[in-house]
C-alpha positions, 0 to 999 in steps of 0.5 A: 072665143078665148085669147089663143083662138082669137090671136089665131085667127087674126093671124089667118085674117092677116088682121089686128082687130080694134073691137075684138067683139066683132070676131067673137060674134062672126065664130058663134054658131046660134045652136050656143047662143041664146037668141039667133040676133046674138049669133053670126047669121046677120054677120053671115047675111052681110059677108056674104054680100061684100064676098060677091061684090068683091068678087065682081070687082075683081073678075070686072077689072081682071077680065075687061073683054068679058060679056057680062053672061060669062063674068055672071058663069065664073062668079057663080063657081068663085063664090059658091057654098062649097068654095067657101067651105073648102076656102075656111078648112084650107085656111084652119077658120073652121076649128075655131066656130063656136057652137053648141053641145049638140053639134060636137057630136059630129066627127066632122061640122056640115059644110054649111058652117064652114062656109059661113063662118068665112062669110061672117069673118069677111063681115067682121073685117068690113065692121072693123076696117071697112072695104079695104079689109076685106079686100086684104083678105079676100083677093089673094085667095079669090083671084087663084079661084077666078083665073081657074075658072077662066082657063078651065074654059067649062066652069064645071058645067060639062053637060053645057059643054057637050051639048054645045059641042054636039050641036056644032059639031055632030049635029045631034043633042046628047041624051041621058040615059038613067040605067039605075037607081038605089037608096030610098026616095029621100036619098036616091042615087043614080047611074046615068049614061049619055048617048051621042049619035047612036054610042053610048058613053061610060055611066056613072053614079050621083047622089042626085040626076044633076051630079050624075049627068054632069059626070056622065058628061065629063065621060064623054067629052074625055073619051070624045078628046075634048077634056084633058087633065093638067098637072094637079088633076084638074079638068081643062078643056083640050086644044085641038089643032091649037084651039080650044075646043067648043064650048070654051066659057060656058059656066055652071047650070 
């Protein structure tokens, strides 16, 4: 990493750092190094580990009347690969990996690199700074995360709402319907529908039965009146007669 790459990325971090070493091996990708030991895997291993534990502290102290299933439901959203990945391109980490010949190839890294190389920068301000770091950089960024999971009241698992829903509500467990499929066995893609109490919801397609199904979901609790969008198009789960609708706290599956 040259001089200007590496002032730029202190600057992202917020953070001087005493061995500049550190942030080199966080931003070398092991397609440029010469052993894997000599790449930011190990580091990836560790920030992953302090990125968790940072996480649980801050869902633990914010929210103290969370059972521990629920805070375990908004960690899994807060810390997940593609969190990570989005978090580094928001921040510009991304543009300063370093790897080799091969992978510039791409127009775009894979989000795999993305996501890692925010979890071996967090493992480079653990080395240089310790704990408090960490914590510098991580909060501000992963409390936004954590409260949106919390008030969006279904985490993403909308299949986990309905169902809940259905089962309270209508007395009938939601069934989904596969109306088709393309693409080859490897990549295969599907049209799924769900059907409650005898009607069939609006279908739509996904790159795998799970992502198709929790869409299919979401349709369905839309058109039930159970979701509503705020104002930057993020998906809440609606109040009827001033409460919130069943399924409030589920989290992803």
């Amino acid at each position: 990493m040259d001089e200007a790459s590496r002032a730029e990325v202190e600057r992202i971090l917020g953070y001087r750092f005493g061995d500049p070493s550190l942030l080199d091996l966080a931003f070398r990708h092991a397609s440029i190094s010469d052993s894997r030991l000599d790449s930011n895997e190990r580091m990836e291993f560790l920030g992953d580990a302090i990125l968790g534990m940072i996480v649980c502290e801050r869902i633990f102290q914010r929210y103290p009347h969370s059972l521990e299933g629920e805070m375990t439901k908004i960690k899994s959203l807060a810390v997940s690969r593609k969190t990570c990945a989005k978090l580094a391109r928001t921040l510009g980490l991304e543009k300063h990996i370093q790897v080799g010949k091969g992978m510039l190839t791409h127009d775009r890294l894979p989000s795999s690199l993305a996501a890692a190389v925010l979890e071996s920068s967090v493992a480079a301000l653990y080395l240089d700074g310790g704990m408090e770091a960490a914590r510098g950089f991580l909060e501000p960024l992963i409390d936004p995360l954590i409260d949106e999971a919390v008030n969006s009241g279904h985490q993403h698992n909308f299949k986990s709402v309905l169902q809940q829903h259905a089962q309270q509500e209508m007395g009938c467990a939601p069934q989904y319907r596969i109306l088709d499929e393309k693409g080859p066995d490897h990549a295969k893609a599907f049209r799924i529908a769900v059907e409650l109490d005898g009607k069939m919801y609006e279908a739509s397609w996904g790159q795998s039965k799970k992502q198709a199904e929790q869409q299919a979901a979401l349709n369905a609790l839309t058109a039930l009146g159970l979701i509503e969008e705020d104002g930057d198009g993020r998906c809440r789960l609606a109040k009827v007669n001033g409460v919130r609708a069943s399924g409030e706290g589920c989290g992803t599956a």
